[in-house]
C-alpha positions as CSV (number, residue, x, y, z in Angstrom):
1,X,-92.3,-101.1,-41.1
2,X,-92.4,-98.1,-39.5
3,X,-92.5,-95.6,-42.3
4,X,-95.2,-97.5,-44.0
5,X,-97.3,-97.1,-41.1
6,X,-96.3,-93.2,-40.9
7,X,-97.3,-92.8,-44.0
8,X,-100.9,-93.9,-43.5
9,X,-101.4,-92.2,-40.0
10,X,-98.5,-89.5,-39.8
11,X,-97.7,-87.4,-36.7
12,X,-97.6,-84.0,-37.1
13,X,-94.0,-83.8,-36.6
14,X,-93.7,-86.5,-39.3
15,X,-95.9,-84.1,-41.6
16,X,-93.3,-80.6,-40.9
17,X,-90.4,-82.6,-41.9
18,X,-91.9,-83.8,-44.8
19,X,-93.2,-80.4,-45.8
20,X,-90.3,-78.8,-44.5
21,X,-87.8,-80.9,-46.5
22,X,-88.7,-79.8,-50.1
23,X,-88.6,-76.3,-49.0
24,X,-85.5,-75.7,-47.3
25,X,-83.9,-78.2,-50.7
26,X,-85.3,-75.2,-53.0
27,X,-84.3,-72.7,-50.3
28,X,-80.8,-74.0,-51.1
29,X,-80.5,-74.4,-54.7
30,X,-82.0,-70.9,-55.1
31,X,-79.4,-69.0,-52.7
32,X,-76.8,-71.6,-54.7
33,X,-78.0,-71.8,-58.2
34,X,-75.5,-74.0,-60.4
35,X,-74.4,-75.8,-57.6
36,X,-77.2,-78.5,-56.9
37,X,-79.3,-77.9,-60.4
């Protein structure tokens, strides 16, 4: 699979989304708080 491979050698594009990701979710709940808690 790809993503199994990604995961063991990642691109740096691969590695800003998955930093990115978790961010902009608590980016979210935080300007929306009750919403997606």
């Amino acid at each position: 699979m790809e993503t199994c491979a990604s995961l063991w050698n990642p691109n740096p594009e691969q590695l800003q989304i998955v930093i990115l990701l978790p961010v902009y979710y608590c980016f979210l709940v935080a300007m929306s708080p009750g919403k997606l808690i």
